[in-house]
C-alpha positions in Angstrom: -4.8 69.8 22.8 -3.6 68.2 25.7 -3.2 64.4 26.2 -6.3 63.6 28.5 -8.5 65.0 25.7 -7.2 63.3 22.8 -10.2 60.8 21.5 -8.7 57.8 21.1 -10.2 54.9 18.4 -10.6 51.6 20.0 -10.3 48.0 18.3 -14.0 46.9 16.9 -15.9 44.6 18.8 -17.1 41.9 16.9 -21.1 41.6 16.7 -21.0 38.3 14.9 -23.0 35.2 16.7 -21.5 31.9 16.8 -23.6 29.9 14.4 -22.3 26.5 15.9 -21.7 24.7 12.7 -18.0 23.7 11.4 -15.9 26.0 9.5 -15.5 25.3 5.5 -18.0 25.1 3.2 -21.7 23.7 4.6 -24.0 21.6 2.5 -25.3 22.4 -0.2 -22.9 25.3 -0.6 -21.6 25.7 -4.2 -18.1 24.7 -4.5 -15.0 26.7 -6.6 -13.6 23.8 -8.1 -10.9 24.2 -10.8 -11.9 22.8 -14.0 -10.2 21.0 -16.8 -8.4 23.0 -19.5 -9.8 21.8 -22.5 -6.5 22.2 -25.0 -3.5 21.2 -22.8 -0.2 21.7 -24.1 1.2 18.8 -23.4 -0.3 15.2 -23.2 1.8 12.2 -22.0 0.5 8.3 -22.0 2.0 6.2 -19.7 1.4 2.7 -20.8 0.4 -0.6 -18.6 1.6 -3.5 -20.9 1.8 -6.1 -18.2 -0.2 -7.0 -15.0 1.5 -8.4 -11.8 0.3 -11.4 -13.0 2.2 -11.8 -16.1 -0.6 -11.3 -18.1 -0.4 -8.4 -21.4 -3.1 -5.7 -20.6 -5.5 -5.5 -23.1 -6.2 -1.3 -23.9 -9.4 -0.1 -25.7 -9.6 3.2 -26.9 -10.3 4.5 -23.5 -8.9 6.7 -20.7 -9.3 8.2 -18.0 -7.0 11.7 -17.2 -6.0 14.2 -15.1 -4.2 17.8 -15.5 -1.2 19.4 -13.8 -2.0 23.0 -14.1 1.6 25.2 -13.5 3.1 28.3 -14.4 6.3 29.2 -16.2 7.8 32.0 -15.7 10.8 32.5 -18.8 13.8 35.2 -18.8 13.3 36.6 -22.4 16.1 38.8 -24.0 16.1 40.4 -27.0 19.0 42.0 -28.7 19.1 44.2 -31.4 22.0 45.0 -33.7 22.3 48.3 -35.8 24.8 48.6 -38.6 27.6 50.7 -38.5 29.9 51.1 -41.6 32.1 53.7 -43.0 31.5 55.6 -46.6 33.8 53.8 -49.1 34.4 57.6 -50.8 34.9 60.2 -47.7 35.1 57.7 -44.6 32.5 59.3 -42.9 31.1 56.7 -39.8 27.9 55.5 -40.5 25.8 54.1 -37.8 21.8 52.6 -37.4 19.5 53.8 -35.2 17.9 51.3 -32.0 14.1 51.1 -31.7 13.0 53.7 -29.0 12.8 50.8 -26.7 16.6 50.3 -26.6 17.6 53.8 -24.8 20.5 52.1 -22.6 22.8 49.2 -23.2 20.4 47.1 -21.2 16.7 48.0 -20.9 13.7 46.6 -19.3 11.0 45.7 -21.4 7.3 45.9 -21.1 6.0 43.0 -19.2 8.2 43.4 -16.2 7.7 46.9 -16.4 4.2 46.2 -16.2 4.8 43.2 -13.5 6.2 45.2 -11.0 4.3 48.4 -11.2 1.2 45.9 -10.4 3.0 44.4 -7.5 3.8 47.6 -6.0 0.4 49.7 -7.0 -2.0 47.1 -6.8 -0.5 44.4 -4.7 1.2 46.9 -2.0 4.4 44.8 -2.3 7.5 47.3 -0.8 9.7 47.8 -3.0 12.6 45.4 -1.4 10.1 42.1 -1.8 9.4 43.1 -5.9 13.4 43.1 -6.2 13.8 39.9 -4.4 10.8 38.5 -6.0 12.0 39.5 -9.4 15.8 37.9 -8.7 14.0 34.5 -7.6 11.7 34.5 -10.7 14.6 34.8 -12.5 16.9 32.6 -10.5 19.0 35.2 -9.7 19.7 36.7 -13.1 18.2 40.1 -12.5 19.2 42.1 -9.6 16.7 45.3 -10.2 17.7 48.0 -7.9 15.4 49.9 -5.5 15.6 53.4 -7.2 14.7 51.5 -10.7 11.8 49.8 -9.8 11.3 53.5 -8.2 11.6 55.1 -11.2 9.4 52.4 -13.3 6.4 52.9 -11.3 6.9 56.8 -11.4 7.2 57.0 -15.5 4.0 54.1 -15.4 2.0 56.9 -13.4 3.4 59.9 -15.8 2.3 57.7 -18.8 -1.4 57.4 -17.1 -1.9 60.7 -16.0 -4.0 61.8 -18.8 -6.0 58.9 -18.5 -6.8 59.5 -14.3 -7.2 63.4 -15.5 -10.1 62.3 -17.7 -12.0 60.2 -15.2 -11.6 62.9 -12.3 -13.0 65.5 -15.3 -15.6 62.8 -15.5 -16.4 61.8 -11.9 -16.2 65.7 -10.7 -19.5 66.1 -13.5 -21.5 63.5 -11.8 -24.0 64.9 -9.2 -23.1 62.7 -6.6 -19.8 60.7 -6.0 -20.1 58.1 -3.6 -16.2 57.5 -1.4 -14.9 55.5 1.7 -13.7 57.6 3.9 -12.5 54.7 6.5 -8.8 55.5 7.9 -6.5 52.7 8.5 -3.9 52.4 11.5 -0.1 53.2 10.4 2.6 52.5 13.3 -0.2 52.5 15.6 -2.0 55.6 14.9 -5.4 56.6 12.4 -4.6 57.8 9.0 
């Protein structure tokens, strides 16, 4: 196919009429507000004892408050010790056995497995960004190569294969499968 016939996909034209109001939310539009937690975790009372005027503040049993709604994110490790001993009659070496968990000296657990196959899978963070994120969570105590958070994601997809197996059995029974077939633009060019 020569160049002059190549179809080419232009941008979208935008259809949508200027309304003429201001942007944000317009009256009587319900608001997303974030609500008060109803157990917080930690409650401090700062007293007033004394006005500018000298005067001790009388408190009653009320009060008004307000939350500060964060998120912490902890380094957890957890180490486990096997025994190893020697038999006091032959001297054969005796050694426990680790949970399957604890294959290599140092191993990842669950959570950040499950972390970054999210940011990668679900988030579309590239691989690069989860490693940086991950060291700046973790002020700069985990240094997770490329090729591991690589090979996470590909055992998290082994793991779920029988799972996706089942629901493309399922979906392939149904009599009529409803799909997007919109292409994006890579580099430029319709995929």
């Amino acid at each position: 196919m020569t160049s002059r016939h190549r179809f080419r996909f232009k941008k979208p034209i935008s259809t949508r009429v200027k309304s003429g109001k201001k942007p944000g939310g317009q009256p009587g539009h319900k608001g997303h507000t974030l609500l008060s937690f109803p157990n917080p975790d930690v409650i401090v009372c700062p007293s007033v004892e004394k006005c500018e005027c000298g005067g001790t503040v009388c408190v009653k049993n009320k009060y008004k408050s307000k939350q500060l709604v964060d998120i912490q994110v902890n380094l957890s490790v957890k180490e486990e010790h096997v025994s190893v001993g020697y038999c006091e009659k032959c001297g054969k070496k005796h050694e426990g056995t680790f949970s399957e968990k604890y294959v290599n000296p140092v191993n990842y657990g669950d959570s950040i497995k499950t972390i970054i196959s999210a940011l990668n899978t679900r988030m579309n963070l590239p691989i690069n960004k989860i490693s940086e994120l991950i060291s700046i969570l973790t002020d700069a105590k985990i240094h997770i190569s490329d090729g591991t958070i690589v090979n996470i994601v590909t055992d998290l997809a082994r793991k779920a294969d029988p799972t996706v197996k089942r629901i493309v059995e399922y979906l392939t029974k149904c009599g009529l499968l409803l799909a997007d077939e919109t292409g994006c633009r890579v580099n430029g060019k319709l995929d």
